[in-house]
Structures are given as C-alpha cells and as structure tokens.
N, C-alpha and C positions, 0 to 999 in steps of 0.2 A: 504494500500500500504506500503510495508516494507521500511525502506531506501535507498537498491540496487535497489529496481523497483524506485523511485524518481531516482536516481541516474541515470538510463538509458533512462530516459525522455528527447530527444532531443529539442531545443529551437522550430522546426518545430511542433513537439506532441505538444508542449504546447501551440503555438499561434489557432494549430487546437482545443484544448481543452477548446479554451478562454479562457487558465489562463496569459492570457499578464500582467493585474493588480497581479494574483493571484501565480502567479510561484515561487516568490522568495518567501512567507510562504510556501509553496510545499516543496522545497528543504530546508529550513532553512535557517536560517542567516549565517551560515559557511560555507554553500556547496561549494564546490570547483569542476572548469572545469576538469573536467575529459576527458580519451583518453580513447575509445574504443580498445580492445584487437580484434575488430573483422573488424574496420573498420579506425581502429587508426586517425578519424577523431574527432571534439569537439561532444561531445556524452550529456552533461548536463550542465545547465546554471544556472543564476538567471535574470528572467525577470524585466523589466522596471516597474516604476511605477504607471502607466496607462497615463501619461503624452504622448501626440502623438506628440506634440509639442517641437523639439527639442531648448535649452537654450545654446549658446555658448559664452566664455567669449569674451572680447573685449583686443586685444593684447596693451602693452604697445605701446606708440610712439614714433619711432626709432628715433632721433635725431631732436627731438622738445625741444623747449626751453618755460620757464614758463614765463607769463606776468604778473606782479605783480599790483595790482591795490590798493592806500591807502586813506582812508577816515580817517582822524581821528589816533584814535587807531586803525584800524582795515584795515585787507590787503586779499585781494580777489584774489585767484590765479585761472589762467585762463591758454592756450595754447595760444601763439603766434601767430599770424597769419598774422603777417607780410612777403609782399612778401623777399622770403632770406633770412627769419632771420627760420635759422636751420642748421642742422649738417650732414643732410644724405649726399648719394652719394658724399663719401670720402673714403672709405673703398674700397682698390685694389679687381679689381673682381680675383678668382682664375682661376686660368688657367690648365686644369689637361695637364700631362703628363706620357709619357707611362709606365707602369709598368714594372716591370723588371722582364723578366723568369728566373728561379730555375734550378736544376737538376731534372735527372729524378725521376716521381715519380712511375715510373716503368709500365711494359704493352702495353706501346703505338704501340710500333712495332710490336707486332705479331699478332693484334686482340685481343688479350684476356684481354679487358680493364674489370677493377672488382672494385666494392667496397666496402663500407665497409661490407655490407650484403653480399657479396658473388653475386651480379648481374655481369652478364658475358655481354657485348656490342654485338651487333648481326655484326658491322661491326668495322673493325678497320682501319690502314692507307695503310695495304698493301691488304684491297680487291680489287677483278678484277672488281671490278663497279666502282671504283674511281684513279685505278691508271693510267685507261686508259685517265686520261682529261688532256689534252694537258698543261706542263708546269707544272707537277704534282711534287712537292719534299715531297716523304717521310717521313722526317725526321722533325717530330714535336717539336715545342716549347712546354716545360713545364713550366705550372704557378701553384704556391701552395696559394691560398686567404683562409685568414681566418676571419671567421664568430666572431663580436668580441665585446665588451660592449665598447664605450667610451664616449666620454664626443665632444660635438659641441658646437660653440662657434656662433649663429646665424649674428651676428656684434659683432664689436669691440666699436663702438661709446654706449656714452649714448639714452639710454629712459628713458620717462615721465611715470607714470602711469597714466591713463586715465580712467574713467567707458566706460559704453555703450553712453552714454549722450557727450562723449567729454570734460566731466569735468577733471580737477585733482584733484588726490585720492591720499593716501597714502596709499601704499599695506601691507595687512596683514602680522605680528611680524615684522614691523618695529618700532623701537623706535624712532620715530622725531616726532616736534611738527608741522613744514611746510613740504609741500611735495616739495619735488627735481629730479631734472634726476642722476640715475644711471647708472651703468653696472649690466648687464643681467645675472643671473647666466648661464651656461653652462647646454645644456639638456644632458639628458642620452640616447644614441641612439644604435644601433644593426646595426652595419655596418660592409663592406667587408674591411678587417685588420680597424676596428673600427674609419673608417671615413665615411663621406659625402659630396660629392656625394665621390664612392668607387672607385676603383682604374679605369686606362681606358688602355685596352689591343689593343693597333693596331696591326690588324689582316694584311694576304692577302691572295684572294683568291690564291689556288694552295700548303698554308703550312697549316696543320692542327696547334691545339693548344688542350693539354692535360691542362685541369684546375682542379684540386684539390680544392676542397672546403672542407676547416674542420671547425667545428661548438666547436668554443671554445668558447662560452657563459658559463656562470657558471649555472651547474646542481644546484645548491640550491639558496634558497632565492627569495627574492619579482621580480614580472617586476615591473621594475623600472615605474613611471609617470603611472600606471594603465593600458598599453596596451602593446599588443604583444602578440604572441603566447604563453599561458601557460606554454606548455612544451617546450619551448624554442627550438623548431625544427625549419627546415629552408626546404624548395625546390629550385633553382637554375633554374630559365626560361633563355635563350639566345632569349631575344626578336627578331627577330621573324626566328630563326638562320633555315636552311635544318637541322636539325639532328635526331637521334635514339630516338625511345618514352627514354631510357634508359638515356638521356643525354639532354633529355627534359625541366624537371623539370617538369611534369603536374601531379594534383594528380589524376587522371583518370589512368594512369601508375603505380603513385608509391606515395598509396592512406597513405602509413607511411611514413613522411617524418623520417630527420636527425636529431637526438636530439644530445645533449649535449656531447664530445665524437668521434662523428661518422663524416664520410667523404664518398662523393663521386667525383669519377673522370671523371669528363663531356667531353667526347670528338670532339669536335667542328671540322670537316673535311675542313670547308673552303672550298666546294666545291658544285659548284652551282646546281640547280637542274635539274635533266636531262643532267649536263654536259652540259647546254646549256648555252655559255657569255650572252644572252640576260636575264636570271636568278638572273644575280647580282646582289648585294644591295651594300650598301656604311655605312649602322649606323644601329646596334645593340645594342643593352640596354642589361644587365642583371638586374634580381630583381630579388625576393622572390614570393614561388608563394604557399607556405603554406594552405591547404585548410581550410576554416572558415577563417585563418588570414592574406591573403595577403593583405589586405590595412592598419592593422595594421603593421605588418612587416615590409612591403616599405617605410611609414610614418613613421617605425622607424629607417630608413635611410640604408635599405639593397636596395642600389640603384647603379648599375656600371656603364660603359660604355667600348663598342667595337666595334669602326670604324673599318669600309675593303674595303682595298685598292684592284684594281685592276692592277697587272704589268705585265698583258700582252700587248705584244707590247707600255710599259708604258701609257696606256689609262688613266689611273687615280689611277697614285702611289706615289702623296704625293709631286712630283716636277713640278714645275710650266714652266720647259723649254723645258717638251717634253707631249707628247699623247697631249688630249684636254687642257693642259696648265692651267686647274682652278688653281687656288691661293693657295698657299704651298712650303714649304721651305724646303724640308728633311733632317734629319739627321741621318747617321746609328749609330747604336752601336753596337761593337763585341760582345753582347750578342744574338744578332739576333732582337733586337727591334728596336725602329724607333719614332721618333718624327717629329711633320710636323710644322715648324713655320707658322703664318697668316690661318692655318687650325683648327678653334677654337669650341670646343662643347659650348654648351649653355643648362642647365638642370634649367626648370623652376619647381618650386615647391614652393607652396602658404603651409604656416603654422598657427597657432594659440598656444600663449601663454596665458598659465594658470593666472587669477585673482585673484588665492583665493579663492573666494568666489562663484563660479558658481559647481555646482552636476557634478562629473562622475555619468552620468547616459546612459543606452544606452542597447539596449539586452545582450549585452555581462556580462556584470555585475552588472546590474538592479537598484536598488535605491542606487544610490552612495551617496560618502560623500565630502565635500567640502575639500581643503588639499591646503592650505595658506602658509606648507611650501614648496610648488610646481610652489608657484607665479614668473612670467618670463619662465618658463620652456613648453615645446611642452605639448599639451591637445588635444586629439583625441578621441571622441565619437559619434557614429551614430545611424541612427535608420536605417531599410531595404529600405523604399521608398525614401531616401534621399541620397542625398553622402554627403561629408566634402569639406567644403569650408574653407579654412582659409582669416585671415585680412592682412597677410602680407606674400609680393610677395618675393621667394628669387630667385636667378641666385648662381649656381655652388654653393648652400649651407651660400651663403652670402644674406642680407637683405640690397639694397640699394646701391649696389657697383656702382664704375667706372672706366671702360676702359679708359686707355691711349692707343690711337691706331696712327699709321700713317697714312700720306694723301697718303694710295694706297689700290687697293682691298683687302677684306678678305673673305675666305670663313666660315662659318657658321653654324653650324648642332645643330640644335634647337630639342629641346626633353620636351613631357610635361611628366615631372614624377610626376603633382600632382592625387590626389584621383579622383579627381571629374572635375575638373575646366576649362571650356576653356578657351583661348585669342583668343585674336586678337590684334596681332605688328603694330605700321606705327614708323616710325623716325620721329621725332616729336621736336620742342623747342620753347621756352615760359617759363614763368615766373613760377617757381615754388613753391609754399608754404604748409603749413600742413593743411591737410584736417580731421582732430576730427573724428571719426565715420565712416569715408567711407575705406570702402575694399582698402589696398592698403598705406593706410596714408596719400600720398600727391599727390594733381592734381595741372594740369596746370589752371593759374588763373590770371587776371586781375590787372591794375593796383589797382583796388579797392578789390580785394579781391574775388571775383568771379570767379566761376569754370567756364573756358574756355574749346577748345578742342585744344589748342594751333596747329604748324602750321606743316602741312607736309614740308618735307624738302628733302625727297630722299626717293627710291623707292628700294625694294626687285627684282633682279631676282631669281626667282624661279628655279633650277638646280635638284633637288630629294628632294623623298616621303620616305613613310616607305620602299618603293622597290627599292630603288635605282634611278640610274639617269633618270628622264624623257627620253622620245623621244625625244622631242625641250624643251631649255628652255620658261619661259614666264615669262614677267614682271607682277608684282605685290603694287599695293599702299598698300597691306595690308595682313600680312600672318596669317592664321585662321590654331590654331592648339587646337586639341582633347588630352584628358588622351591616352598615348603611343604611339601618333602619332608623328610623324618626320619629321622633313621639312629642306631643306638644300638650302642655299639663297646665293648670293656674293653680297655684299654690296661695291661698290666705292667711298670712301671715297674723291675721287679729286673731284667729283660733285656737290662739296659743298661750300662756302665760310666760312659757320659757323666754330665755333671752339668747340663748344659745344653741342650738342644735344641726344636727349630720345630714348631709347626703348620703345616704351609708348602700356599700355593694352587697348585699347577701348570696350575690351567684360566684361559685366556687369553682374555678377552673382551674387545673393542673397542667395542663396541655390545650392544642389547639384544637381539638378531636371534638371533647361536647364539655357538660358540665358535669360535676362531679357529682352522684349521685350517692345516696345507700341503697345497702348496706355497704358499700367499698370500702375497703380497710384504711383508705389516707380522705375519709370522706368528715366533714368537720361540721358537726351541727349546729354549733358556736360560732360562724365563719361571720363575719359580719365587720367588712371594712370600710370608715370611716373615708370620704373619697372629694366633700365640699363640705367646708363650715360654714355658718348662716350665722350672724351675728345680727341680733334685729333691733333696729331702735323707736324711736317714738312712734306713735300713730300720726299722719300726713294726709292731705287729702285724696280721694278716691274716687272718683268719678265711673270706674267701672263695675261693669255688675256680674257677679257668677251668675255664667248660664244654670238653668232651671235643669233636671234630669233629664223633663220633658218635652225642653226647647230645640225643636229641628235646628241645627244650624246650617247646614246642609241639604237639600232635597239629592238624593243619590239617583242617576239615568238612570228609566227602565231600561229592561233588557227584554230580547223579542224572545219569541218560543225556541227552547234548544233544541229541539227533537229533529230541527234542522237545518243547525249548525253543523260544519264541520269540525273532527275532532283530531285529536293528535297526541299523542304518548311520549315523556320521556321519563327513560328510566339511566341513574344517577347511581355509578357506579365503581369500583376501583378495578383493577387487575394488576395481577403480581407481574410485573419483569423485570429481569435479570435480579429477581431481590429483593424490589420494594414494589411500593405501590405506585401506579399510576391511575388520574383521575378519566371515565370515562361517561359520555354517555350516548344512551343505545348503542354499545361496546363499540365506542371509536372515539376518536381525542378528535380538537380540536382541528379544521383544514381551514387555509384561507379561500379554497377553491372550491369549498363545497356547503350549501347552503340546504340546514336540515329541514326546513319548512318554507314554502314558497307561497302565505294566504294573500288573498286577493285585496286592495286598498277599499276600506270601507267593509267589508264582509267581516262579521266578528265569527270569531271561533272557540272553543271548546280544548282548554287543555288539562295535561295531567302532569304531574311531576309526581314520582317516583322515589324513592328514597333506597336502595339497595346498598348502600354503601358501608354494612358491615357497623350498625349503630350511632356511625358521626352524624353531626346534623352539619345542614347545608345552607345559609341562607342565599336563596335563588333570584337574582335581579334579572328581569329582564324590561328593555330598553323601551322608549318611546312611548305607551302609552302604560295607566294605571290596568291594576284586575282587580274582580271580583271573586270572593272564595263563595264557590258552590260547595263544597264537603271537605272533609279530613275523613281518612279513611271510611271512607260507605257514610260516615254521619252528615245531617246538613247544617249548615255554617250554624254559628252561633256566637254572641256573644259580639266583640271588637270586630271578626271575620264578620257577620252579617250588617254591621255597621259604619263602614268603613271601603275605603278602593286602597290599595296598595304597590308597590313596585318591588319588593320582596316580597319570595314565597318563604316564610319559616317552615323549614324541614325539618322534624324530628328523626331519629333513627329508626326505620325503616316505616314511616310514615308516606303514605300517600295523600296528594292533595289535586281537586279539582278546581278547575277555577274559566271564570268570563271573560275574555279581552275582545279589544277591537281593532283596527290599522286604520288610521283614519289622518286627512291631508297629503303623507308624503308618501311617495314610494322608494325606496332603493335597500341600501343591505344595513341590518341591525343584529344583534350578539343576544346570547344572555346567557349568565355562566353563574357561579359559586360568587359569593363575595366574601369568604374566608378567602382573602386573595394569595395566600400559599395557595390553594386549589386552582383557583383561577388561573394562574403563573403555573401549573402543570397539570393544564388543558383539558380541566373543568369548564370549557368554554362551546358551545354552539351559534352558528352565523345562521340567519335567518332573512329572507330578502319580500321585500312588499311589492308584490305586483300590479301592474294598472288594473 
C-alpha cells in the first residue's frame, strides 16, 4: 500500500479492517487528518490504542479550600469538607444581551443572497411565498459574526488541584513544595466574535435577519488543546430555525464547509412555517455543525443564541403589559435591536479540565501524549459508543455563579448545549459543601457531612419546548432537559421566604451512554448537584402575570387524517467493527450521496424512530421543521408530548417513538442525526432531500 492509499483510508475502513489497535502504524507517527478533494469531509486518521476503555482527567476544585493536618514535623493536606467552608457561587452569573446589527452586507433585498463560493439562496425577503404573511417587513437586519480564536476564563475564583481519588496534588511544572489553590489559566476556544456562550441575536417573527458568518481563525498552526476541526472550517446550524438547505448549515447540503478566509450569508426569514402563527417557536441556538467535528467544534465554544419574539397583536414581544403578559421588560434600540429585562437565557454546559497527566487518546488522534502544560485548560476526547461527560457544570460559560434576582417573576429559556449530558433542575436549599470526586464538585449535605438531596423549595411552570409555547402551561417539580433540547419555565420568586436557594442537577451521569439508574452499584440516590445560586432581594415591580393552567397560549395546527399519510421507519443502531462500536441507522452510516427519504414539499408524513441501540438513549434532531408525538411505544402521547411540537425526539433505551411532520416552503437536502454529538461525529447521521 503506497502512502496516498494509507492516506485515503477512512477511520470507518479501518475499524472495518480491525486495525482499531493497528491504524496509527498504518498511517505512521506523523500522519496528519486530511480533507478529501472529493468529499471535503475527515478522509484519514490515526487510531486508538486498543484501549476501549475511555480514561478522563478529574477537573480541579472550583473554590475548595485545603485542610491542613500536622503531626509532628509532618503536615497532610487534604480538601475541606466543612459544611461552608469554600468559595464557589460568588462569581456574577453573565447575562447575555443582544447583539448589535451592522450595515448591509449586501443581497438581502433582491433574493440573490450568495456566498463566499458563489451559492445563490433559492429564496430571498421579497419572494411571493413569504411576503404574503400577515405583518411581513421587508426590510432585514444585518449581523456580520465572526468565527474567532480567544481565550475563556471558566471562573474567576481559585481551584485546588485534586486527583481522581479527591486527594491534593500538585499539578504538573509547578514549582512548590505544598500544594495550594490557584487561578485557572484561561482555555483557548473557537467562538462566535471569540467568546462563550456567543453573541445572542433577538429575533421576530415577520423581520428576517441577514447573518454573515466569516471564519477568521488562523489558517496556520497547531489546534490549540488537541481538538477541533483540523482544517479549521466551520458550518452554521440555526437550531432548529424554517430555513433554505443553503442557510442550513447541514453537511448533507454543503458536504465542504468554510475554512479559514471564507464567509457565508445565512438568511434566516423569520417566518413560520406554512405561514401558519401556530408554527412558532420562541428559542433558537446557533452552533457548529462541521461534519466528523461538530462536538468538537461546539465544545470548543462555537455556541450562540436566538430568541423570537412574536409581535403580533403583541402575543409574546418581550413586554410584560400587553399579549399573554409572560415576564419581560423591553427595551428598543435605534438600531433595530431589542433587549428584554427579567427575560433570561440559561446555557448549561458541563466541561472537563486537563490534569496533566491523563493521554489524549481517542479515534481522532489515536495514542496520545500526556501535555502538563495544558493543566486547568478544557480536555475533550471520545470514543464512538460513548459521548463526553464532563466534572464540572457551567451556566452562561461560568463555573459556579450566582444570581442576584428580585422577589418577582422571571422568565427562563434553558438550553442544554453540552455533548452528551442530561439534567434534571428542582430549586432546591441546604447546606452546601465540597464533594472530592463527584461530577459536579459540591452537593447538598448534612450537618455531618453527608450527601443529602436537600429541600425542594418552588416549582417550575412549564410555558415552551424546543417548539415554542405549549398549548397550556403545566407545573412542574422538576424540568428534565436533553443535548439541544429547550425548555422555557417562569419561576416566582415571591413564593418563597428563602433568600437563598439552588439550581440543583438531580440527573446522574457516569458516562455518555444514559443516566445512571438502580439498582447499579455506582448509582447515588443522594446525587443532587448544586449547578446556579439565586440570591433574591426585595420585592420590585411586576407587571407580568402567571399564565393560568388553563390558559391556551398557543392554539397547536391541526393535523389531516393519517391513514393516508405516508410513513417511514428508522431504526437507531450500533455495530461492532474491528472492536468497537459504530453508530448506524437502518444498518448503514452516514453517505453524503445518499439520501434516506425523498417526501414531497408540502405533503406531511408519518415517522418512527426506533431505538435498538443496546439501552443508550438518543436525542434525535431532525432539521427544518417542528413534530408532533403521536405515541411512545404503542401508547398515545400524553402529557408535555400531547402539548407541545418539538425538534428532538427523546429516545429512551430501546424505546420506540411515533410522530407528525410536515416539509413545507423549501425544497432541497436536510440531515437528522443523534445530538449526543460523539454519535453524530461517528455517523449517527441520515440526509434527507424535499422534493417539489
């Protein structure tokens, strides 16, 4: 075999060839990932080391304190574990606010949106399919975001170094003879204008928005911290926005992304599907959707956010004195943008920092090396059958913060932007102290020291999904959110006497598989981590109202008779090669050349997802428009599913789920895969094309 034929050896050929141990001799010790000229996707690797067991370091301790113990000469340094005696939840949570449009970046008005490659938009702001929707302006916001190398700062407070044991260490090229708590260097991250979380665009339905996305990462030199797209390219999703395959971001469309240089103009219409108000949604995400490296990508903090407002007949634009009244304070700006006080996103995302001393290893770049001077710094490495769990929980890009809020309602838009990981929220308070070893750092715990589940205190109403506002709301003791799924809550803070209480995680995750159940022997029925602190002050004025139980907010489309729709199966599954697992479904991975369903534009259809995969669960996105859940295994919807339209399907282990969609406005090619994006990233993905 010549070194071009090594060299076009895909990491799929290789695990089918059983060289999982044997691939990285194959390629050599220098081989480098390569981009296919023909498929401009990762085309050659260096495999793992036959290791199936993945090794991940244990993050410093955010603001623990060291307990010194002295015999003699000799002093025994341990982790405090006195209830209160620590530093966290001190650090102000961030608050994003709206980004500020630009001038034009030209195109938007005619249709003739293009970019950098020369793709022409199939529709623009003045086609007759969307000027006809009632309340329609024209006349688009330009945003120019750039793609950008910076530096994050995960907290401000000191950490301890810790091992996996909960001992203290002293991290590697340090020169001290005792260990002590530091400050954390600052990681290197790939974000929208080079922050995290990225910028947040408030939309409304009825005004498009022209976004620019230019990728000004540096064409030369290392990725920083060992991950991230090679070629430092980028794709652009509008989670889970109606728009053009072209403005998509999906690599099933546009299988070469944007390297270093290059720009695309995504034109986001703002306009619901079928032109029908019951269509609407209320919280969009943007990420990275790079093929092979979307979960490195977004983990390396190409992560945004885009509410949308609805101000028809003021239904829900942002002021709390008119439509359904939810909780928000508007402010305009002559720029045409908009900020909404007491209307706050919330972006969870779980990380892990570097040791030192634990291998990048992982398919991506095979028997790693240890890199000590990477210690405190983000560490992201997977295997296929697994996703990335990290030790420590952030909120809006901080580790441990806390709200200063008032004693009146707030509204809420909760976002899981980690890899793999679910929750589960209750408000919660109790004694909190450091927990050595467990996910998370510190639980609620006893006067003695013991892991409590400390105490419920106030209850979530439930108001929207990833589809926007329910039918009725419904109270909730506890909100369960999936990778890209969305939940949007008001919380009333006069309900309370407390002055102090938790965001707390009650969902237990070990790995990136499911959630840790019993009776499992490492299963923790005390698991309960503290993840946002609420500090509440005086009562202030309130001009919003809790919706009623009863209150539609919402009227949900009907749907026509099924009996003669078209229907369609997929079933979600792994297969062993050379070793491990790889992800498939309807037993075939991922093609850019092959499109698993072809429904017709306009014709709704009948699908099923499948769950075969050996107990993991799956959360399933798929692109372009909301569903409806007709059943969970054989039963009919109920509950949130009967209430609600969504853009993930939550999969349970080996759960079956039916459900209603539509294709409606665009035709051309759209995706829909895993968003455990280690699954995703090893071709848990199918391409899907809309016909005239």
């Amino acid at each position: 075999m010549s070194d071009n034929d090594a060299k076009q050896v895909s990491r799929r050929d290789l695990l089918r060839l059983g060289l999982a141990a044997g691939g990285a001799a194959l390629l050599g010790p220098g081989a480098a990932r390569e981009v296919s000229a023909e498929s401009c996707h990762d085309s050659s690797v260096r495999t793992s080391c036959g290791d199936a067991i993945e090794v991940h370091p244990t993050s410093p301790l955010i603001g623990g304190r060291i307990a010194v113990t002295t015999k003699g000469k000799r002093k025994t340094f341990s982790v405090s574990r006195a209830v209160g005696d620590f530093d966290a939840f001190t650090q102000e949570l961030p608050i994003p606010r709206a980004f500020k449009p630009t001038s034009s970046v030209g195109g938007a008005n005619t249709g003739d949106v293009r970019d950098s490659d020369g793709i022409v938009h199939q529709l623009g702001v003045d086609s007759p399919v969307v000027t006809s929707y009632p309340g329609w302006n024209q006349t688009p916001l330009h945003y120019r975001i750039k793609i950008q190398e910076g530096e994050h700062e995960f907290t401000n407070l000191k950490a301890l170094p810790i091992n996996a044991a909960g001992n203290v260490v002293i991290p590697p090229l340090v020169n001290q003879s005792e260990p002590t708590t530091q400050n954390l260097p600052k990681s290197t991250i790939w974000g929208f204008e080079g922050q995290f979380p990225g910028p947040m665009i408030n939309a409304e339905y009825g005004r498009p928005c022209l976004v620019r996305f230019e990728n000004h990462l540096p064409a030369s030199g290392p990725v920083p911290q060992d991950f991230g797209a090679p070629d430092k390219a980028f794709l652009t999703h509008l989670h889970n926005a109606h728009t053009a395959p072209e403005s998509d971001g999906n690599p099933f469309h546009k299988p070469c992304p944007y390297g270093p240089g290059q720009w695309v103009n995504n034109l986001y219409l703002n306009w619901p599907a079928g032109g029908d108000d019951g269509e609407k949604q209320s919280f969009f995400w943007f990420h990275d959707h790079r093929m092979d490296y979307t979960g490195a990508n977004v983990y390396k903090g190409m992560v945004g956010l885009y509410p949308i407002y609805d101000p028809k007949d003021d239904k829900d634009a942002g002021d709390e004195t008119k439509g359904l009244r939810l909780p928000g304070v508007r402010t305009n700006h002559s720029d045409g943008s908009f900020d909404v006080d007491y209307d706050v996103p919330l972006v969870f995302f779980d990380c892990r920092l570097d040791d030192g001393v634990t291998p990048h290893q992982d398919f991506h770049n095979g028997c790693g090396q240890t890199h000590p001077e990477w210690w405190g710094k983000t560490y992201f490495k997977h295997f296929p059958d697994h996703g990335f769990v990290g030790d420590i929980f952030t909120v809006n890009g901080k580790a441990c913060p806390v709200m200063h809020v008032e004693r009146r309602k707030y509204r809420f838009r909760l976002l899981d932007a980690s890899i793999a990981r679910q929750y589960e929220f209750k408000l919660m308070t109790g004694n909190v102290a450091a927990a050595p070893g467990q996910q998370g750092q510190y639980n609620f715990v006893d006067n003695r020291g013991r892991n409590t589940l400390g105490t419920q205190v106030l209850n979530f109403r439930l108001i929207a999904t990833d589809g926007g506002l329910m039918e009725f709301p419904v109270d909730r003791d506890s909100i369960t959110i999936w990778p890209a799924k969305r939940r949007e809550v008001i919380i009333d803070f006069t309900q309370t006497t407390e002055t102090e209480i938790y965001l707390a995680n009650i969902l237990q995750m070990l790995d990136g598989r499911k959630r840790t159940e019993p009776p499992g022997r490492e299963f923790d029925p005390n698991y309960c981590v503290p993840v946002l602190k609420f500090v509440i002050g005086s009562e202030t004025t309130d001009n919003s109202v809790m919706p009623a139980l009863n209150q539609q907010l919402r009227e949900l489309p009907p749907m026509p008779d099924f009996a003669t729709l078209p229907r369609r199966r997929f079933v979600f599954n792994k297969e062993d090669v050379g070793g491990e697992n790889m992800w498939t479904i309807n037993g075939r991975e991922f093609d850019h050349g092959r499109s698993e369903a072809n429904p017709k534009i306009g014709q709704p259809e009948i699908w099923t997802f499948e769950n075969a995969g050996g107990g993991w669960t799956h959360p399933i996105h798929i692109h372009m428009e909301e569903h409806r859940i007709l059943s969970r295994d054989g039963q009919p919807a109920q509950g949130v599913d009967l209430l609600s339209r969504e853009d993930v399907v939550s999969l349970e282990g080996g759960e079956v789920v039916t459900f209603y969609r539509n294709f409606r406005t665009f035709t051309g090619k759209y995706v829909a895969h895993c968003h455990n994006l280690a699954h995703e990233d090893h071709a848990m993905m199918f391409g899907w094309t809309i016909e005239p």
